[in-house]
C-alpha positions in Angstrom: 35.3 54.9 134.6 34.3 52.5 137.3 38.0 51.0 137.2 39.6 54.3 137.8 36.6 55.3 140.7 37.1 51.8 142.4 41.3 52.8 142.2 40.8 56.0 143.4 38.7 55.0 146.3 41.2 52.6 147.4 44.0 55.1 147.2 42.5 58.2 149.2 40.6 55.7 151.8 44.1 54.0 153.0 46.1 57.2 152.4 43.7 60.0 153.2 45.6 62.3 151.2 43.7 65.2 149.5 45.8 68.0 148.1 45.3 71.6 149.1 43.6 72.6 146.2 40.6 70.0 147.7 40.6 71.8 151.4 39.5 75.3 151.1 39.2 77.1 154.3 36.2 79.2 153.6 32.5 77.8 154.1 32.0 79.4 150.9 34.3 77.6 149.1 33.1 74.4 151.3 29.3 74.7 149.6 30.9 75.1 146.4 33.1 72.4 146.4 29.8 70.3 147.7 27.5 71.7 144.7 30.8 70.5 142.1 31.1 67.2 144.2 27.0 66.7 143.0 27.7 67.5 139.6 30.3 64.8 139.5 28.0 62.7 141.1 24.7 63.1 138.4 27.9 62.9 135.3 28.8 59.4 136.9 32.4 60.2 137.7 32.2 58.7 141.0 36.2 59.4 141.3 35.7 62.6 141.1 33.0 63.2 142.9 34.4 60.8 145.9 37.7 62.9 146.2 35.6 65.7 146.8 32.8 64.7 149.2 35.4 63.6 151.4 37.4 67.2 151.0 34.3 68.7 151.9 33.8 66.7 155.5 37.4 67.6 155.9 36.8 71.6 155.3 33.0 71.5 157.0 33.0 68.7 159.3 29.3 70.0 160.6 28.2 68.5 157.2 29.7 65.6 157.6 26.3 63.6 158.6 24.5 65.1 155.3 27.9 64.3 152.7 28.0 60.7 154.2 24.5 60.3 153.0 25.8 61.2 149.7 28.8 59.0 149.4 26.3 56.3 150.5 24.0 57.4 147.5 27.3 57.0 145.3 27.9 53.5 146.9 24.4 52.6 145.7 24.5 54.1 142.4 27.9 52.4 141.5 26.9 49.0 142.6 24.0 49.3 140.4 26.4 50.2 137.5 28.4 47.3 138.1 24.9 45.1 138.4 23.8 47.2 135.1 27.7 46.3 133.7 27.0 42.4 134.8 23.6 42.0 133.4 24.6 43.6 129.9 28.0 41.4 129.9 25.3 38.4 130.3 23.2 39.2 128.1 26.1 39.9 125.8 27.2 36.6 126.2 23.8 34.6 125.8 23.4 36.3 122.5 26.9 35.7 121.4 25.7 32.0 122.4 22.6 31.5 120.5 24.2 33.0 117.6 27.1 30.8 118.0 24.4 28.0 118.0 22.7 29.7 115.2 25.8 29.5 113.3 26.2 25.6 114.4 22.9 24.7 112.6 24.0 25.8 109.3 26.4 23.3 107.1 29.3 25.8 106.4 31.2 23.7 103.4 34.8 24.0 104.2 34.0 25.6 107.2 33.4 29.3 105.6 30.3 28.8 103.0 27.5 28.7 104.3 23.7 29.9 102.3 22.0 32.7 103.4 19.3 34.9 102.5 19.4 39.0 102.3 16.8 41.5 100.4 15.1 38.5 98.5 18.5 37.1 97.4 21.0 34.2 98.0 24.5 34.0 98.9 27.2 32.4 101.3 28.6 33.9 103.9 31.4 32.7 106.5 30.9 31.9 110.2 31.7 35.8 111.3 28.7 37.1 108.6 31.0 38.2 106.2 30.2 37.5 102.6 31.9 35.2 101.0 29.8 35.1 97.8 27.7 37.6 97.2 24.1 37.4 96.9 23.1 37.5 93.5 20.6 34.3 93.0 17.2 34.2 93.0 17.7 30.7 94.1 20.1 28.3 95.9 21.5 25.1 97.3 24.0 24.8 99.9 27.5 23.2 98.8 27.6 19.8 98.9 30.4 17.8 99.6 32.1 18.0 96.5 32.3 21.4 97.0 29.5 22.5 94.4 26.2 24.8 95.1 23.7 24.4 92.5 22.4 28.5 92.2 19.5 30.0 89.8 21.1 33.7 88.0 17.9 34.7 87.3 17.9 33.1 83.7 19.6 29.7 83.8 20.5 26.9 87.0 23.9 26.5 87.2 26.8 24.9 89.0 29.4 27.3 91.2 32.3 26.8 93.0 34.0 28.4 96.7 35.2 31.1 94.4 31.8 31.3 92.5 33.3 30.4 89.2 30.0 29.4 87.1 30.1 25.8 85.5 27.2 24.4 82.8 26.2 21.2 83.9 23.5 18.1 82.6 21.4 15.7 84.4 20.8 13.7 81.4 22.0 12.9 78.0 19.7 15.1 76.1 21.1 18.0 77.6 25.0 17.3 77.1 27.0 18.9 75.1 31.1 19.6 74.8 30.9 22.2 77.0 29.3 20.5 79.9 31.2 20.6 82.7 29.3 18.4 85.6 27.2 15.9 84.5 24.7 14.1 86.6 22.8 10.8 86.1 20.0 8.7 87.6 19.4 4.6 86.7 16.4 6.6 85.5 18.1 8.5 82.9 20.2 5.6 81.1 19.4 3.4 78.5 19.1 -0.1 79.4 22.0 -1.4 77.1 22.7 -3.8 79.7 22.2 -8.0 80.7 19.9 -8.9 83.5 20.9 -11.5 86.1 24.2 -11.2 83.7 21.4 -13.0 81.0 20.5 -12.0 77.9 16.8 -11.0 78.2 15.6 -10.4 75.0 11.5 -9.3 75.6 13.3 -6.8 78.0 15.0 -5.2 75.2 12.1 -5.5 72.8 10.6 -2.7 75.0 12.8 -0.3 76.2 10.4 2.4 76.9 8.1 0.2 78.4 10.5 -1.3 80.9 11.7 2.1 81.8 9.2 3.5 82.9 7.8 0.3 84.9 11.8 0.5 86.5 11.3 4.5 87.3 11.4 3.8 90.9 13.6 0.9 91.5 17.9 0.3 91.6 17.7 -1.8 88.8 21.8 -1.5 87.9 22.7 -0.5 84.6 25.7 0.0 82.0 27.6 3.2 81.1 27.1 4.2 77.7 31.1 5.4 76.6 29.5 7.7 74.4 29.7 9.6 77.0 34.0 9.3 77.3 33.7 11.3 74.3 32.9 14.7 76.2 36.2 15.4 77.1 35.7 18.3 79.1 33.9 17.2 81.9 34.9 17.5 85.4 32.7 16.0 87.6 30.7 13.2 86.7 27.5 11.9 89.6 26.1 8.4 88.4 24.0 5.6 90.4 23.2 2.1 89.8 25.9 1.2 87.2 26.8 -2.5 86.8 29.3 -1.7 84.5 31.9 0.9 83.3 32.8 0.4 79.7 36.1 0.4 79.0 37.7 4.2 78.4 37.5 6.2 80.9 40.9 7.7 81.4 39.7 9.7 77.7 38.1 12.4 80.7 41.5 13.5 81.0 39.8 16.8 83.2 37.9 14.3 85.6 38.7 15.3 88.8 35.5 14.3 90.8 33.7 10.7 90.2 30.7 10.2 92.3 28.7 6.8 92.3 26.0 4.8 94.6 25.2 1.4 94.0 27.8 0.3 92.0 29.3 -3.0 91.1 32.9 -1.8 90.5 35.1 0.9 90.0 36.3 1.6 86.3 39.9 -0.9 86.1 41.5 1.9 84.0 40.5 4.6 86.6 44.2 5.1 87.5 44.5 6.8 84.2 42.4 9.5 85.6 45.3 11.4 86.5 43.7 14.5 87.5 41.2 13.3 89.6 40.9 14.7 93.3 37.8 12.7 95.0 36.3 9.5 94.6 33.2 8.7 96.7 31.7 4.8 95.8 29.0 4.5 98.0 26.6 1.4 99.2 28.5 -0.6 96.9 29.5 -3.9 95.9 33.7 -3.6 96.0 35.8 -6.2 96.8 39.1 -4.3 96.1 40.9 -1.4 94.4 43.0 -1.8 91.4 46.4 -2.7 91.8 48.1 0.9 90.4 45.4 2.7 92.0 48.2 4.4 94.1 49.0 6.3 90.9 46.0 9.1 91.5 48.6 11.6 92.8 45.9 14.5 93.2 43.6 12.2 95.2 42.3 14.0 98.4 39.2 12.4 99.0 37.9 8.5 98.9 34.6 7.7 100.4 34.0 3.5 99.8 31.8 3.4 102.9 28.9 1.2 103.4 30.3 -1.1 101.4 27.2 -4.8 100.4 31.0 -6.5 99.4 31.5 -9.4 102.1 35.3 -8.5 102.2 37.3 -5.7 100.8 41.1 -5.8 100.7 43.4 -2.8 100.1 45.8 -3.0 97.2 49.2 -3.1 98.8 50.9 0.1 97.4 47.8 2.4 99.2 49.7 4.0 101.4 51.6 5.7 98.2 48.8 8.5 97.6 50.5 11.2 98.4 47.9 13.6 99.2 44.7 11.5 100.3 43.7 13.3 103.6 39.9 11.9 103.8 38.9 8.3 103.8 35.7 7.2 105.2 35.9 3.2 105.1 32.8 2.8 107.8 30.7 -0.3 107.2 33.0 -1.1 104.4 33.6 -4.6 105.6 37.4 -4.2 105.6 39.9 -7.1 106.4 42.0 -6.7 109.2 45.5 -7.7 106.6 44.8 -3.8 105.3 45.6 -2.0 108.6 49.2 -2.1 107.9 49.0 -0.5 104.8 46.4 2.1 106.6 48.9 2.7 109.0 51.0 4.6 106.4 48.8 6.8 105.3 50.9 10.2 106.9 48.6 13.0 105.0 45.1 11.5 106.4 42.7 14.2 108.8 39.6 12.3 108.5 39.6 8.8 109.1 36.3 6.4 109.9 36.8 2.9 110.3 33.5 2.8 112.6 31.2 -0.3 111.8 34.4 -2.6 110.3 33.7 -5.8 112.1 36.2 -7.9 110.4 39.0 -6.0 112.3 40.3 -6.7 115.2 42.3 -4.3 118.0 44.5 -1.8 116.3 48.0 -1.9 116.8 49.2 0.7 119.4 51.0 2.7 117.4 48.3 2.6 114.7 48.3 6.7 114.4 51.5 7.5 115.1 52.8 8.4 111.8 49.4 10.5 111.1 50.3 13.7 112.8 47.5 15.7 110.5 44.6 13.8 112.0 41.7 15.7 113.3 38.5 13.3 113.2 38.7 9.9 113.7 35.6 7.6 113.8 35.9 4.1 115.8 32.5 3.9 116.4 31.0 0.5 117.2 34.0 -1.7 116.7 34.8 -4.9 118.1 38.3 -3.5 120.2 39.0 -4.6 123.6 41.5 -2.3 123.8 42.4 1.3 122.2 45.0 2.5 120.2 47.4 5.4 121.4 46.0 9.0 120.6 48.7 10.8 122.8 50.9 12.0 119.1 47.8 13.5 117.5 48.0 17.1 118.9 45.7 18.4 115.7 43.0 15.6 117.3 39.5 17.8 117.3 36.9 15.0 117.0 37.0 11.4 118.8 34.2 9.1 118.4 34.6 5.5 120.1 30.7 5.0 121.0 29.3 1.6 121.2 32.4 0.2 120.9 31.1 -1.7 124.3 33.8 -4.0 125.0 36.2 -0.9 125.9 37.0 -0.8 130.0 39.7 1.4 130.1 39.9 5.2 128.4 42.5 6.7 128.7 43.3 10.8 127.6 45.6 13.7 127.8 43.5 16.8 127.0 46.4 18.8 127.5 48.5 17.1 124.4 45.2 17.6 122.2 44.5 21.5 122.5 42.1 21.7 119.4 40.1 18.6 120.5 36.4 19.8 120.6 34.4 16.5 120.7 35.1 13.4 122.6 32.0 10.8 122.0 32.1 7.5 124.4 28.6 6.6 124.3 27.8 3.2 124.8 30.5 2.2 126.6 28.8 -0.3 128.7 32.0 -2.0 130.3 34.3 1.3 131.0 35.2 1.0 134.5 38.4 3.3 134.3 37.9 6.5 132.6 40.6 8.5 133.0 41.0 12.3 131.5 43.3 14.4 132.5 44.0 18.5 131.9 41.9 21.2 131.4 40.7 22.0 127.6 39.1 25.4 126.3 38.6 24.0 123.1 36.5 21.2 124.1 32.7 22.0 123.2 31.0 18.3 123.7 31.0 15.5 125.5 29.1 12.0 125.8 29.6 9.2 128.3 27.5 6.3 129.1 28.5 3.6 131.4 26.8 1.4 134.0 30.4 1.1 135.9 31.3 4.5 136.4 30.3 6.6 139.7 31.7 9.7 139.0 32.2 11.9 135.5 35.5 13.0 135.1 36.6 16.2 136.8 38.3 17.2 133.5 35.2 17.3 131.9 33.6 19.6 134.6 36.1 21.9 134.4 37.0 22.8 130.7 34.8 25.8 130.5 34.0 25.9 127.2 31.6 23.1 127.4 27.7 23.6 125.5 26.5 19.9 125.2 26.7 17.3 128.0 25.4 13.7 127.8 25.5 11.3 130.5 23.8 7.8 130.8 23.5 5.0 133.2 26.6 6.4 135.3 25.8 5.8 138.9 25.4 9.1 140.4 23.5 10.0 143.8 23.9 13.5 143.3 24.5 15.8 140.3 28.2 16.9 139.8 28.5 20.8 140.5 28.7 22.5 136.9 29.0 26.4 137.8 32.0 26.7 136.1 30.5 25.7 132.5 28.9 29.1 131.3 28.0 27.7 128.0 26.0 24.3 129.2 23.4 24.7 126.7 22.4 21.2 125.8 22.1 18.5 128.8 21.0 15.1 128.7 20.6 12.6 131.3 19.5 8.8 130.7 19.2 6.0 132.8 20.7 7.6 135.9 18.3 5.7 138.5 20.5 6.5 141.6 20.5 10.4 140.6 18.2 12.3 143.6 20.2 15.3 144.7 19.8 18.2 142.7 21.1 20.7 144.1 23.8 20.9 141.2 21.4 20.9 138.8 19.8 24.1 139.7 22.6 26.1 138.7 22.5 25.3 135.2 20.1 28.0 134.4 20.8 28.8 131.4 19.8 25.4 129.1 18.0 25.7 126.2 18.2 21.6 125.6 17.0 19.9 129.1 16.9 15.3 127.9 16.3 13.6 131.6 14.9 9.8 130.5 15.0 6.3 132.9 15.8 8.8 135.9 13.1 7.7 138.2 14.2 8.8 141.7 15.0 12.7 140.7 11.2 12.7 140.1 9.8 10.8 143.3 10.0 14.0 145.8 10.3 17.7 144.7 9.7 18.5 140.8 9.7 21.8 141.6 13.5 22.4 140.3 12.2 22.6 136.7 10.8 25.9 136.9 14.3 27.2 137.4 15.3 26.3 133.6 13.5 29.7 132.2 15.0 29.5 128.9 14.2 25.7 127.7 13.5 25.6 124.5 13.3 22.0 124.3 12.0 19.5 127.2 12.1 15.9 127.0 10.9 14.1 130.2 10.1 10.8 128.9 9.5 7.8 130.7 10.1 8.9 134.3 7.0 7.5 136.1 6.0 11.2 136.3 2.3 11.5 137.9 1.3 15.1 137.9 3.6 18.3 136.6 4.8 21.2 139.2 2.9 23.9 139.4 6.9 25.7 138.4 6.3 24.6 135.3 4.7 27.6 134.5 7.4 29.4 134.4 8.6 27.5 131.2 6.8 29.9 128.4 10.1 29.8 125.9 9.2 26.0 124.7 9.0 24.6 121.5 9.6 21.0 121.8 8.1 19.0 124.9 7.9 15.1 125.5 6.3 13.7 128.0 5.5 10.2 126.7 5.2 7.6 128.6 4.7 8.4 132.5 1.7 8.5 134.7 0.2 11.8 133.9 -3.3 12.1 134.0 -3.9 15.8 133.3 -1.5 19.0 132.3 -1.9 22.4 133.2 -3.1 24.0 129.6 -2.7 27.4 130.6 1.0 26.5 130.8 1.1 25.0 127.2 -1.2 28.2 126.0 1.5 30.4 127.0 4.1 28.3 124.9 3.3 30.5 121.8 6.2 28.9 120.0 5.2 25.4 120.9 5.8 23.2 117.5 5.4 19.6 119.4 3.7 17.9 122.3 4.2 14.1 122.9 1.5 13.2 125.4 1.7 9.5 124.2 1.2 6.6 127.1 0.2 8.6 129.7 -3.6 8.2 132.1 -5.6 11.0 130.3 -9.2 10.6 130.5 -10.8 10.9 127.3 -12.6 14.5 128.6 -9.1 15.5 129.3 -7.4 14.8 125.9 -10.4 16.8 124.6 -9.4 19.8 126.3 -6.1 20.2 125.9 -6.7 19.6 121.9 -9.4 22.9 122.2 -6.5 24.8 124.4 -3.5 24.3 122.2 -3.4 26.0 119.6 0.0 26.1 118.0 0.5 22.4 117.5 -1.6 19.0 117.6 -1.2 16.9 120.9 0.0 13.5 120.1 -1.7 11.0 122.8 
């Protein structure tokens, strides 16, 4: 409606044309086209009532002072629709943003299952609130990465699936049977069948009992029994602390997910496992992968990170798995002759190499034949230079941070349209960082750098930005961020030159507000914080800070406030009173007086002060 008024207006204001039917000659007519005109009006069909407001000045033009009073009224009332239209499209779009960030807090396996909780049931439900499994449990896990939620029917705890296909699993060796489907085992549950030191230890054995349960708590490694090889139907199989896989594994010809942490070795006949789909070997002690490992054909998924091995080697046929789109090899201590072979690997989207020391720079072209890639994980590497990202247009998460000898960064947003985190934290030597393109996709950034002056103007102006981190970037005034509607989160550390902010105003609508090591915003006006009305979190830590603004009263929505380590000697309580949601205070290194920590204990009531 207010469209077609604003049209109309246009239309008869530049034309002046008003048919016959709107110009009656009689001052009858004229009154009654005046009392229609006002009936329009109170309807809120301004068009309507414009066109004829303006026919009646032209048919009684001794009324003209009275209907221009009207039309003035009907100026008034339809910029207070649009300012009505404005604040509800705001309002619209903060709540779209908090549940947006709603949504971000819960783990959604696969993107589209995540656990919720309707009329005193569980269930999973997608990122739109659809259901995706319905709620029928009394109780619930979420999925975990294997892509199992552990649920309770009501009468018996069992395993389902994304399609919430039931399975009967064990978590010891009591409770198997041949129909066990997922079976789960701590150290705590096994025999110990096994050497110590690799020594025979024969009191040890003389007392099983005994020694298990003086061993409950501890990672003492122990064998498999393969009596367990004989429970053929078992899919999934979740073990820690095993020094030893007995020979006979590929008789679980339905294994399709082996999990273990702590573990001295991978089974040598594993290959035989044809059917198996995800292999994650945690905190381990691997030194390298069978030679016909390559023959898993339906392997997706192989997690050997944090890897105790000094060394580990790839076998060289790797690159064969046909299907292996996940690999997480961080802190796996892998030797730089594997990143050939790692190079080959054309079905990967998830790759982390962060925390490999033994490798040097990549090679260039390192990801060019991975078109699928979409999260790559460098962090805190020893490069001195990058590889080329330019091919990966699929690219949606890029972490480099703390790979600190890095002083050029380099980036095409426009050739990486799904890219929706770029982390490069840490980077203590960038000197050139140069971004170019716009991105709507791009949802987070992180820089850090003490030779920078400037963030990149690409950054400022992809507009679908919610989280901002900046540190030690040598700023005297605060880049102007209007055009990021969805800044939600913004964190600034270190930034000692920083004292205009001006900028910083405008960026009302934060809910996260992380200013550290910024000494000189904080010498002259404070007063600028009282403009951040919907902080839900506060964290003004170790900024010299000696007394708060009396703004800050305005900040009623917190829940999270530190203030350690500045120069406060007192806090306004009847501030923190009003925080009725308040969950922490950190008050700790600061001047109080001991009468003053007293009395802001007695005054807060939804939380306990930490001095």
């Amino acid at each position: 409606m207010l469209r077609i008024f604003l049209a109309n207006v246009w239309i008869f204001a530049l034309l002046g044309m008003l048919t016959a039917q709107t110009s009656p000659n009689s001052q009858h007519e004229c009154n009654s086209l005046l009392d229609r005109a006002k009936k329009s009006h109170a309807k809120g069909d301004y068009a309507d009532a414009f066109t004829k407001y303006r026919a009646v000045k032209l048919c009684a033009p001794d009324k003209a002072a009275e209907v221009d009073k009207f039309i003035e009224k009907l100026f008034a009332d339809v910029n207070n629709e649009r300012q009505r239209a404005d604040d509800a499209r705001v309002e619209a779009e903060n709540a779209l943003s908090t549940n947006r960030r709603i949504i971000d807090n819960i783990f959604f396996y696969a993107g589209k299952f995540g656990l919720a909780y309707n009329a005193g049931k569980f269930g999973f439900i997608d990122k739109e609130g659809n259901t995706m499994i319905n709620f029928d449990y009394i109780g619930a896990r979420p999925f975990n990465e294997l892509g199992f939620a552990w649920v309770h029917t009501g009468k018996d705890e069992v395993c389902i699936d994304t399609l919430g296909n039931e399975y009967t699993y064990a978590d010891d060796l009591l409770n198997l049977t041949s129909q066990t489907i997922i079976l789960e085992l701590s150290s705590n549950d096994l025999p110990i069948v096994c050497t110590v030191n690799n020594q025979e230890n024969s009191e040890l054995q003389s007392n099983i009992q005994n020694l298990q349960n003086a061993l409950k708590h501890t990672k003492v490694r122990k064998c498999l029994p393969d009596s367990i090889y004989k429970y053929t139907n078992l899919e999934v199989l979740i073990l820690e602390n095993i020094a030893e896989f007995p020979k006979g594994i590929a008789e679980l010809s339905n294994l399709k997910i082996l999990v273990c942490e702590n573990c001295s070795e991978l089974p040598m006949d594993i290959s035989k496992c044809s059917k198996l789909e995800k292999i994650l070997f945690t905190d381990s002690d691997i030194t390298t992968l069978p030679n016909d490992f390559h023959k898993l054909k339906n392997l997706t998924t192989l997690d050997l990170s944090r890897n105790k091995a000094s060394s580990f080697e790839l076998p060289a046929k790797f690159y064969e798995l046909p299907n292996l789109a996940y690999l997480n090899l961080a802190s796996a201590n892998l030797t730089n002759k594997s990143i050939e072979i790692l190079s080959k690997l054309n079905k990967l989207k998830f790759l982390d190499l962060s925390k490999n020391d033994n490798i040097g720079n990549l090679p260039s072209n390192f990801f060019d034949e991975m078109p699928d890639l979409a999260v790559i994980n460098l962090n805190a590497m020893e490069f001195t230079k990058l590889p080329n990202f330019q091919k990966l247009n699929k690219l949606e998460v890029l972490d480099i941070s703390f790979t600190s000898a890095i002083q050029i960064f380099e980036l095409d947003l426009a050739k990486h349209p799904h890219l929706q985190k770029i982390n490069l934290y840490g980077l203590d030597d960038l000197s050139k960082c140069d971004i170019k393109g716009v991105s709507a996709s791009l949802i987070s950034f992180a820089i850090s750098s003490d030779s920078l002056t400037e963030l990149p103007a690409a950054i400022i102006n992809s507009p679908n930005i919610q989280e901002l981190e900046i540190e030690g970037i040598k700023l005297d005034k605060f880049p102007n961020l209007i055009a990021l509607p969805h800044l939600y989160k913004l964190t600034l550390h270190g930034l000692k030159k920083l004292t205009n902010v001006e900028n910083l105003k405008k960026c009302s609508r934060l809910e996260t507000l992380d200013i550290s090591l910024c000494f000189a915003l904080f010498e002259k006006d404070m007063e600028f914080l009282g403009g951040f009305k919907q902080l839900k979190t506060l964290n003004l830590t170790n900024n010299a800070i000696k007394a708060l603004p009396e703004s800050i009263n305005n900040l009623k929505k917190l829940q999270f406030i530190d203030l350690s380590i500045n120069k406060l000697t007192s806090i306004p309580t009847t501030w923190i009173s009003a925080c009725s949601k308040l969950r922490t205070l950190d008050l700790l290194g600061n001047n109080f007086p001991a009468d003053v920590k007293a009395r802001i204990k007695s005054e807060v009531k939804s939380c306990v002060p930490n001095f």
